[in-house]
N, CA, C and O atoms as a CHARMM CRD file, in Angstrom:
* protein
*
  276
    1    1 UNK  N     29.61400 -18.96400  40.34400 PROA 1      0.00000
    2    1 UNK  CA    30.77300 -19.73400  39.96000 PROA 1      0.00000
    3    1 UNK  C     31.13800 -19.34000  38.53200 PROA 1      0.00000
    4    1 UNK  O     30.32400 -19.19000  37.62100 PROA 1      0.00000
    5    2 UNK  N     32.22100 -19.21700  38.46300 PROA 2      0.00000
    6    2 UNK  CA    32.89100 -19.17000  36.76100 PROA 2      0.00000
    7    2 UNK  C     33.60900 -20.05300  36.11200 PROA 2      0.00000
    8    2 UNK  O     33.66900 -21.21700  36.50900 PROA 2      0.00000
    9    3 UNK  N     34.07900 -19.74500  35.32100 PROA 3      0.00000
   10    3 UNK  CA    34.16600 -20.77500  34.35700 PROA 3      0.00000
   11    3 UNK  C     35.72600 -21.47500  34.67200 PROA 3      0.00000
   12    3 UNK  O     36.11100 -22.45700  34.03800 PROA 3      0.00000
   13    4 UNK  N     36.35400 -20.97600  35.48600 PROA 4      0.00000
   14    4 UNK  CA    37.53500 -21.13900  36.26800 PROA 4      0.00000
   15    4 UNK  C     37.50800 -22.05900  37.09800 PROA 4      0.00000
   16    4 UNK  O     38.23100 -23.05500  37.10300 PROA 4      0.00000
   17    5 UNK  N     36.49500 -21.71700  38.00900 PROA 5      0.00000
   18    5 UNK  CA    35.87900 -22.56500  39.24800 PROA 5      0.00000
   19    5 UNK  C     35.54200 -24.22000  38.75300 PROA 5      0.00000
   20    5 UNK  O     36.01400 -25.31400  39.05900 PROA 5      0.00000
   21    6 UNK  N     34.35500 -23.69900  37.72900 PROA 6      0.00000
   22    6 UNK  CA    33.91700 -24.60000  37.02000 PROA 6      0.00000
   23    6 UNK  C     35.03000 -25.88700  36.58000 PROA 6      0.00000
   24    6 UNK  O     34.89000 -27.10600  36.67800 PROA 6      0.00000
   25    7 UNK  N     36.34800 -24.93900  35.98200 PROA 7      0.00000
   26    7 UNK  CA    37.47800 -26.54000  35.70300 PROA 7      0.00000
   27    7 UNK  C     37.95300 -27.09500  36.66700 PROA 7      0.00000
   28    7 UNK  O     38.08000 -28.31600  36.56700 PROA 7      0.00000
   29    8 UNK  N     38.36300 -26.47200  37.86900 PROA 8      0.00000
   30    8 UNK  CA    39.04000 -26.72100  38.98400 PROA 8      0.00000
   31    8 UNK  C     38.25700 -27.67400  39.89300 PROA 8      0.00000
   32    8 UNK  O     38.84900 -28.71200  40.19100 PROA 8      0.00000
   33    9 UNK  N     37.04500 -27.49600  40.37400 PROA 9      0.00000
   34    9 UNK  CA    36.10200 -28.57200  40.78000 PROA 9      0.00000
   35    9 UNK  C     35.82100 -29.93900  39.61600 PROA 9      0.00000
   36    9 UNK  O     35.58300 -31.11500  39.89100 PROA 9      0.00000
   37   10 UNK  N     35.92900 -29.38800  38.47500 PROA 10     0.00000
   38   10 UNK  CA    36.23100 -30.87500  37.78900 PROA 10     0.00000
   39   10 UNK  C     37.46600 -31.45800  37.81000 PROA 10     0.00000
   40   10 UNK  O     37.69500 -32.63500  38.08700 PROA 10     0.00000
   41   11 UNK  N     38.23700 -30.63700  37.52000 PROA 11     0.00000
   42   11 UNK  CA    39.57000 -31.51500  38.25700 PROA 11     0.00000
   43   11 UNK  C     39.77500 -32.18300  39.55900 PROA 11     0.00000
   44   11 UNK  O     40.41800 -33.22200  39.71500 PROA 11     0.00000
   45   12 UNK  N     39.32200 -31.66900  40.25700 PROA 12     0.00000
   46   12 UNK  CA    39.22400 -32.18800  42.08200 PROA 12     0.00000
   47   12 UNK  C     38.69800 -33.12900  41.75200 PROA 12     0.00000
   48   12 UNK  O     39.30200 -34.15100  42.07700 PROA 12     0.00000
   49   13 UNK  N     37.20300 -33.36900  40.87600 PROA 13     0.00000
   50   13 UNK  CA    36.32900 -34.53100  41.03600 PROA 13     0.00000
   51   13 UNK  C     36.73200 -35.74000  40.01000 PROA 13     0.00000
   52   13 UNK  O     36.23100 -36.85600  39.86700 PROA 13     0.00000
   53   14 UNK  N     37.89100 -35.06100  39.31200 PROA 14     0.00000
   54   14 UNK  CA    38.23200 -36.22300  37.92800 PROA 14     0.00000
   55   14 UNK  C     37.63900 -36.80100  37.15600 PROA 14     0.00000
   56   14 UNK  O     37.72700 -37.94100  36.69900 PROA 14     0.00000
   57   15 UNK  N     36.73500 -35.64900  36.92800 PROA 15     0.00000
   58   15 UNK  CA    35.81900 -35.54200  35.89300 PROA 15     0.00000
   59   15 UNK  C     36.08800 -34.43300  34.75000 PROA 15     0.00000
   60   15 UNK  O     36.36700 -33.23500  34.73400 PROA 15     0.00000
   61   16 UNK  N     35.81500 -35.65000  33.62100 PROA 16     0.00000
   62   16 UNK  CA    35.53100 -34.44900  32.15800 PROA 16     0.00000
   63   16 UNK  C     34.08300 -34.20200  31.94100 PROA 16     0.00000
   64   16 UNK  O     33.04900 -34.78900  32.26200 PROA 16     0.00000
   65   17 UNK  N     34.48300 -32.74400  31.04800 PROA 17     0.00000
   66   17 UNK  CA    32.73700 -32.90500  30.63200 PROA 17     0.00000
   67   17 UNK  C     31.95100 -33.47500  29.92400 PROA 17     0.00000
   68   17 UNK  O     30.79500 -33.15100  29.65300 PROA 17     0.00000
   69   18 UNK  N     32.53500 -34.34100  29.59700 PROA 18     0.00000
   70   18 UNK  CA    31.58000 -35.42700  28.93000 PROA 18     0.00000
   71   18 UNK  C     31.12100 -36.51600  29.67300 PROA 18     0.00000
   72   18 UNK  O     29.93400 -36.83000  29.58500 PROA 18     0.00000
   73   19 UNK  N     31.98500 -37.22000  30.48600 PROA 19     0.00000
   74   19 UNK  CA    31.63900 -37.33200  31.67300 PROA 19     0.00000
   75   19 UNK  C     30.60800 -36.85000  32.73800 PROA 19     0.00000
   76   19 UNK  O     29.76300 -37.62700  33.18300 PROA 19     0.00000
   77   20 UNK  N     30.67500 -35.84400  33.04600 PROA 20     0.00000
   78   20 UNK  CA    29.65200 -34.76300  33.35300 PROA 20     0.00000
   79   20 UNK  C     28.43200 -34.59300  32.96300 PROA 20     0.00000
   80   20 UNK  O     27.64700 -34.63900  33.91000 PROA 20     0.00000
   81   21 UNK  N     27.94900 -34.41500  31.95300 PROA 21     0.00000
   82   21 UNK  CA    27.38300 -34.40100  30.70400 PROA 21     0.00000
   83   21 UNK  C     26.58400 -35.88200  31.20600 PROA 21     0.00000
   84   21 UNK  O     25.57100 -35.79000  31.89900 PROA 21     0.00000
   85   22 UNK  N     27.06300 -37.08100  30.84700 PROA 22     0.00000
   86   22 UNK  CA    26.24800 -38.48000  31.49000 PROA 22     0.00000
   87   22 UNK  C     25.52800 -38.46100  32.89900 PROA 22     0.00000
   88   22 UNK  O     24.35200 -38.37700  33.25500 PROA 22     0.00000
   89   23 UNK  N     26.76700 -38.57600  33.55700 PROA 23     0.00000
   90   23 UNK  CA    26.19400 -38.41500  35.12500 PROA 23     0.00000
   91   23 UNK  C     25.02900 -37.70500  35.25700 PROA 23     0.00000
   92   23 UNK  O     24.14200 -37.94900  36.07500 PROA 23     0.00000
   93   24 UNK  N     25.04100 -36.58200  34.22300 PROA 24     0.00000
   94   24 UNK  CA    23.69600 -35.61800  35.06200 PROA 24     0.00000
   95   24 UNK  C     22.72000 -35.64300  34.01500 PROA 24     0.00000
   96   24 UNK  O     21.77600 -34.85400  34.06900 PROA 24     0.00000
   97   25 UNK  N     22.85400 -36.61000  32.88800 PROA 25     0.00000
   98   25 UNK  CA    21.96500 -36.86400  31.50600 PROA 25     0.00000
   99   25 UNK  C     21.51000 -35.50000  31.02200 PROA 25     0.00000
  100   25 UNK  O     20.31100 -35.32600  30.80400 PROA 25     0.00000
  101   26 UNK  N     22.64700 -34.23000  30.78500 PROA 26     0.00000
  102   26 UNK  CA    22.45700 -33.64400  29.69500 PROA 26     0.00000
  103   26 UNK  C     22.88800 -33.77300  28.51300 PROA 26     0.00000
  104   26 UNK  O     22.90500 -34.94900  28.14900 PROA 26     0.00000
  105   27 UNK  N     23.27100 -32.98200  27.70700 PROA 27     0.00000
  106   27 UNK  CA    23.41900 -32.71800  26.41800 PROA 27     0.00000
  107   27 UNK  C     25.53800 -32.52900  26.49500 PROA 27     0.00000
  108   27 UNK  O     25.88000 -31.78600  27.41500 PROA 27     0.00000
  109   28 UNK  N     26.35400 -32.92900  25.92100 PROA 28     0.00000
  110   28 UNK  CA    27.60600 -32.69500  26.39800 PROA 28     0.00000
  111   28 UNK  C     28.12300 -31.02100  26.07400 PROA 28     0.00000
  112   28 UNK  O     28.98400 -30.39400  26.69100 PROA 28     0.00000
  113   29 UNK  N     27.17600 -30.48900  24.74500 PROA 29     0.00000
  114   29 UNK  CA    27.33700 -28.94500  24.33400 PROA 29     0.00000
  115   29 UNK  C     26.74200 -28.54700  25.22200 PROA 29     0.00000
  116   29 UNK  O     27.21100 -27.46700  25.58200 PROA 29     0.00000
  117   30 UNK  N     25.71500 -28.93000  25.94000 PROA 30     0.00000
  118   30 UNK  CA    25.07300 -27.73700  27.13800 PROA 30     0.00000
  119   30 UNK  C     26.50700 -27.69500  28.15500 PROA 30     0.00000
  120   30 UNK  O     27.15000 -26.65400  28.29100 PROA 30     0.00000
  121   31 UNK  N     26.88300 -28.98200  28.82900 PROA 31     0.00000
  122   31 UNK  CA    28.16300 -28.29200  29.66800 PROA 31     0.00000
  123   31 UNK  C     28.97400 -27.73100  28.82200 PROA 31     0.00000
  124   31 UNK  O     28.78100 -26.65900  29.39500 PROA 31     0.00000
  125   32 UNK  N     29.65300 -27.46800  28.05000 PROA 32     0.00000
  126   32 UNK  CA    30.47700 -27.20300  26.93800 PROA 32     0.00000
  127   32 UNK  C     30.56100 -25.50200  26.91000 PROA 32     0.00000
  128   32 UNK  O     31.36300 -24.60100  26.66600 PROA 32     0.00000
  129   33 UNK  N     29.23300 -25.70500  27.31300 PROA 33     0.00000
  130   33 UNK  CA    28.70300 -24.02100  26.76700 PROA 33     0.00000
  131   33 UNK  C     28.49600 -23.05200  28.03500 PROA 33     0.00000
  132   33 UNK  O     28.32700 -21.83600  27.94600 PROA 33     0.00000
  133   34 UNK  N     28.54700 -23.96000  29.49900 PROA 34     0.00000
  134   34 UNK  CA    28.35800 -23.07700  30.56900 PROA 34     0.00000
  135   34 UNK  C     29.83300 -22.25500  30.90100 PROA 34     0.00000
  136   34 UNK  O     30.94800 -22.66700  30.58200 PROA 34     0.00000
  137   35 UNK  N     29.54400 -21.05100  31.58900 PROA 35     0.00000
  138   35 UNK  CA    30.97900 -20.39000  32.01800 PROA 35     0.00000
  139   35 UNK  C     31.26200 -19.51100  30.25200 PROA 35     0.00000
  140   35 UNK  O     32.13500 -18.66900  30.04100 PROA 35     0.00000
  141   36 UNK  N     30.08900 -20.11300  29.05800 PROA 36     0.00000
  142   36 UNK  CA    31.17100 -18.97200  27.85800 PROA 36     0.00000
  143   36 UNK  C     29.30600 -18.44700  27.09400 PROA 36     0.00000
  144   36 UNK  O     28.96900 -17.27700  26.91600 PROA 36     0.00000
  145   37 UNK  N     28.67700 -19.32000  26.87400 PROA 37     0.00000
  146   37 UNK  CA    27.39800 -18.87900  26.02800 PROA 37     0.00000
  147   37 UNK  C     26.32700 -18.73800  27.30200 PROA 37     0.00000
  148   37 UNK  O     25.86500 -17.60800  27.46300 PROA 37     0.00000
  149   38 UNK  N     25.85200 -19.88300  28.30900 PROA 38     0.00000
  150   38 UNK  CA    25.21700 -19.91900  28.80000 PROA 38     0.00000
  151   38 UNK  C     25.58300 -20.23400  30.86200 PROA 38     0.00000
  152   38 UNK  O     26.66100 -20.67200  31.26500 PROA 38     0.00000
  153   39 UNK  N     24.82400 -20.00200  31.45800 PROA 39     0.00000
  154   39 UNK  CA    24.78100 -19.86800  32.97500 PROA 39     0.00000
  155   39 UNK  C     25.49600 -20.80900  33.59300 PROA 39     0.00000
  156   39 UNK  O     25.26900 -22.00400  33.40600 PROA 39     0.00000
  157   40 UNK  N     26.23600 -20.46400  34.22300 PROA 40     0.00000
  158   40 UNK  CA    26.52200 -22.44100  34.83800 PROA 40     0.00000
  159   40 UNK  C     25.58400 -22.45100  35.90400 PROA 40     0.00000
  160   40 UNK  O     25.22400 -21.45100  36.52400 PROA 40     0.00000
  161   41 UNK  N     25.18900 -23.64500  36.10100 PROA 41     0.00000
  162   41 UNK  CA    23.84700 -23.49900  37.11000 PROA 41     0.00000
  163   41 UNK  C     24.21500 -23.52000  38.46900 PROA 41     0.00000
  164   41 UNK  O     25.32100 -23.99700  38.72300 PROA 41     0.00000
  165   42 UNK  N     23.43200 -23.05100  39.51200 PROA 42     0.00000
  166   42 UNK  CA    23.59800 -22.31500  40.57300 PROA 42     0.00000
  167   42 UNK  C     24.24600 -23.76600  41.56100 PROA 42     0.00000
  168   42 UNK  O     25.10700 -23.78200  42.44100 PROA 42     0.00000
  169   43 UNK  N     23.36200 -24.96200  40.93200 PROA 43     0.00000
  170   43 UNK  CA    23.66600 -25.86300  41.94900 PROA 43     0.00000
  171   43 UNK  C     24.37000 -26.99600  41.82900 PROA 43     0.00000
  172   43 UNK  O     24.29600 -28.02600  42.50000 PROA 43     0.00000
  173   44 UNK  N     25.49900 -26.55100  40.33900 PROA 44     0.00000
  174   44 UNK  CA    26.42300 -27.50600  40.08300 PROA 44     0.00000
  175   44 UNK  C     27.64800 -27.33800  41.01600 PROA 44     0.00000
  176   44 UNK  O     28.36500 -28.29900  41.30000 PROA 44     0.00000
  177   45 UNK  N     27.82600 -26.30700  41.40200 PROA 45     0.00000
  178   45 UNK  CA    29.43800 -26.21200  42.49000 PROA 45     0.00000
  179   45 UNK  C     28.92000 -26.88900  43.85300 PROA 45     0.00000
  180   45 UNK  O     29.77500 -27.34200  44.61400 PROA 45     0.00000
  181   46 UNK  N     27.63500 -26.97400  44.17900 PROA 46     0.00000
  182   46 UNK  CA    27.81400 -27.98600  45.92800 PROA 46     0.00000
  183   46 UNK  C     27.28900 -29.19800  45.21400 PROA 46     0.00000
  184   46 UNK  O     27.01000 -30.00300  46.10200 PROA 46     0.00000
  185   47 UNK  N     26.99900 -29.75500  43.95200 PROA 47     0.00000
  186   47 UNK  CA    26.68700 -31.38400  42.94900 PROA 47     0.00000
  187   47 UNK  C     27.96800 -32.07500  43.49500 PROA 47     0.00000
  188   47 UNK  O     28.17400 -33.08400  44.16900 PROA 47     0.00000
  189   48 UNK  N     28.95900 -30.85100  42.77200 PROA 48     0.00000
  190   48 UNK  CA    30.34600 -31.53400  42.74600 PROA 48     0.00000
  191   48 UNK  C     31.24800 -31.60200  43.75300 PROA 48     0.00000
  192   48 UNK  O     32.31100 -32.19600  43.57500 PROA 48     0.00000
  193   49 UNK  N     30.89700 -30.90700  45.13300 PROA 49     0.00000
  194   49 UNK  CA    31.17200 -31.13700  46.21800 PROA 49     0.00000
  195   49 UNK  C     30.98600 -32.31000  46.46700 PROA 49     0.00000
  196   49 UNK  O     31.95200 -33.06800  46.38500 PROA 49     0.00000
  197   50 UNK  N     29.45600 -32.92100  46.91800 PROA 50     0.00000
  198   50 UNK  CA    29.13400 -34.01100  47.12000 PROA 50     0.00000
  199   50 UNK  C     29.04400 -35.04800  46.37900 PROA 50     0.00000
  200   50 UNK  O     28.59500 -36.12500  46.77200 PROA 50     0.00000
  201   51 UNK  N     29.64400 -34.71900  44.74800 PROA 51     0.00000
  202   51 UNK  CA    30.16500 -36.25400  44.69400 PROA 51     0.00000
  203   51 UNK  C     31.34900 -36.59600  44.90800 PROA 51     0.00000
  204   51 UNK  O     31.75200 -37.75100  44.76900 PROA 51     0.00000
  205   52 UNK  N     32.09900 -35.55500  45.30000 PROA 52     0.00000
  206   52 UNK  CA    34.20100 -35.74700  45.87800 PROA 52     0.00000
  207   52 UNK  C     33.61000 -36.47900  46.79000 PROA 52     0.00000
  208   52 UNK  O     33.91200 -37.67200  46.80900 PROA 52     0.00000
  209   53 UNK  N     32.59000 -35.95300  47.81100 PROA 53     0.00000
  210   53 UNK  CA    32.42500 -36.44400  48.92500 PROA 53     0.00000
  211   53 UNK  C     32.28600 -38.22400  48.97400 PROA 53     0.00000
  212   53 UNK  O     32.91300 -39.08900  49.58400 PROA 53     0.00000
  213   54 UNK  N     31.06200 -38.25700  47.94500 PROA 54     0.00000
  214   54 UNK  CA    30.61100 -39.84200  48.17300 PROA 54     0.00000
  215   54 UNK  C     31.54400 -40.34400  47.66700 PROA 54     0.00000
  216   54 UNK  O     31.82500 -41.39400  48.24300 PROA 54     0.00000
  217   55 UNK  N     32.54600 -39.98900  46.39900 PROA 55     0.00000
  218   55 UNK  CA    33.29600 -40.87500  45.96900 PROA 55     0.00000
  219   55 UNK  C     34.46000 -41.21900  46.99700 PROA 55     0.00000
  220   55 UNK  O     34.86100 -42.38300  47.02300 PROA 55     0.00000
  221   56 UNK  N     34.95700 -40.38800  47.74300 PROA 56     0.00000
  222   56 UNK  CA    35.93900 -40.67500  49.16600 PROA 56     0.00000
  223   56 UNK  C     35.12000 -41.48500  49.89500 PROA 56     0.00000
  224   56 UNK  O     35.64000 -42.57200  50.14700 PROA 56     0.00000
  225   57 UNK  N     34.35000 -41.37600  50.19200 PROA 57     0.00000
  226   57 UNK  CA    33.21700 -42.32000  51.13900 PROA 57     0.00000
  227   57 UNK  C     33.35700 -44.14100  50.81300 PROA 57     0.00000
  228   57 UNK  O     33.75500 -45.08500  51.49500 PROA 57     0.00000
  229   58 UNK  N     32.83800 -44.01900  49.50300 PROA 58     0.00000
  230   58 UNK  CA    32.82300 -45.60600  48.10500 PROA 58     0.00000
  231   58 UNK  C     34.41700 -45.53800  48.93600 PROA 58     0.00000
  232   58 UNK  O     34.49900 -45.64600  50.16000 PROA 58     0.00000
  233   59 UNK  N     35.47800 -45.36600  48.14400 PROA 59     0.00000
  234   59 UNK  CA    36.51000 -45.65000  48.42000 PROA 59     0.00000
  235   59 UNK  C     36.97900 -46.02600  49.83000 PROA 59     0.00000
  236   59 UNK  O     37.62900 -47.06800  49.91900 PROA 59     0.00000
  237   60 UNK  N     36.74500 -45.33700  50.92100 PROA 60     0.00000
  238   60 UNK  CA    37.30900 -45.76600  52.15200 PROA 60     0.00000
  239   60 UNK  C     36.22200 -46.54700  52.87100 PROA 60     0.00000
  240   60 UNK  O     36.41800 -46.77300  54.06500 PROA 60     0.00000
  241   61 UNK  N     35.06200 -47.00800  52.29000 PROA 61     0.00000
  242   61 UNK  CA    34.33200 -48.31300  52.24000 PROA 61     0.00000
  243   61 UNK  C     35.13600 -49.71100  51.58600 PROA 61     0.00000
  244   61 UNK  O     35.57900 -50.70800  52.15700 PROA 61     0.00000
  245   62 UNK  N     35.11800 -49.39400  50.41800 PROA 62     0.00000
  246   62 UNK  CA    36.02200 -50.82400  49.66800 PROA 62     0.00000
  247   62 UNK  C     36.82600 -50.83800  50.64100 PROA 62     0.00000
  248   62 UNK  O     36.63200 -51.75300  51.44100 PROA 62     0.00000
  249   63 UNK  N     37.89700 -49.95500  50.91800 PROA 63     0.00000
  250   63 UNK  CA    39.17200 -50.78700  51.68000 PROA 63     0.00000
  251   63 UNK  C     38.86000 -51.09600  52.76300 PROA 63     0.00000
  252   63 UNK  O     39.38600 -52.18300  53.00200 PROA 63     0.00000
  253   64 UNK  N     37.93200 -50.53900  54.09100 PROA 64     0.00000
  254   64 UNK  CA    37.53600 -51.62600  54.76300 PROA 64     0.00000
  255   64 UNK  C     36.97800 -52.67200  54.85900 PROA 64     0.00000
  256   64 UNK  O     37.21500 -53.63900  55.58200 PROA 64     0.00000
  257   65 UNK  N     35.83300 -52.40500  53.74900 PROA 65     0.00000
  258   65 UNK  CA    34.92300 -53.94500  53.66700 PROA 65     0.00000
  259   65 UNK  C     36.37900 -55.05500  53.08400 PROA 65     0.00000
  260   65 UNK  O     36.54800 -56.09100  53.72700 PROA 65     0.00000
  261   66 UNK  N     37.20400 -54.79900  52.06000 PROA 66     0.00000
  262   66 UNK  CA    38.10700 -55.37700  51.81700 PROA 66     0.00000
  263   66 UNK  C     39.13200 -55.57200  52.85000 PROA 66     0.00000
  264   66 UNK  O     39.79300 -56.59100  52.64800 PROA 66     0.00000
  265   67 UNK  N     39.39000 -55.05700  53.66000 PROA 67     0.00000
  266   67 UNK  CA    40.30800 -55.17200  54.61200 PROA 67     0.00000
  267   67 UNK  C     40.08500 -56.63400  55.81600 PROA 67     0.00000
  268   67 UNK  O     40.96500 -57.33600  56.31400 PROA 67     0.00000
  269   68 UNK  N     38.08600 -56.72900  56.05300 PROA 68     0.00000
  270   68 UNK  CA    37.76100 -57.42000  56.66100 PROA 68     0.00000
  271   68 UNK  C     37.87500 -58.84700  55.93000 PROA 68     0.00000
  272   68 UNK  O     38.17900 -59.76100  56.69700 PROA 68     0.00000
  273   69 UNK  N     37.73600 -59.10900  54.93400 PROA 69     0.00000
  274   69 UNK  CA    37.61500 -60.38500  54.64900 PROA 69     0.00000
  275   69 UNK  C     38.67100 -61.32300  55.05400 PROA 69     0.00000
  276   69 UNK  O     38.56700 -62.52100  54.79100 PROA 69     0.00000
């Protein structure tokens, strides 16, 4: 993945990297720095798959559990 990839899957996921950075309790310069100084790691592009995923999931949960009441 490059550093291209890298923005575009954060955009999909509507996530910044600082943001990013929490969720996965690093350092916010370590993401900062992947895609230009250092590696982006092998298993951040299917991370951020599956959290689009769960977060569509959460969401079309609320509106049914909300739908039932």
């Amino acid at each position: 993945m490059d550093k291209i990839k890298l923005n575009l899957l954060l955009s999909n996921a509507k996530l910044r990297k600082k943001e990013l950075s929490i969720l996965l309790g690093i350092a916010q310069s370590t993401v900062n720095n992947w895609g230009s100084s250092k590696e982006i790691p092998y298993w951040l592009e299917s991370w951020l798959h599956f959290y689009v995923k769960a977060k569509r999931y959460d969401e079309m949960r609320s509106k049914i559990c909300n739908k039932d009441s």
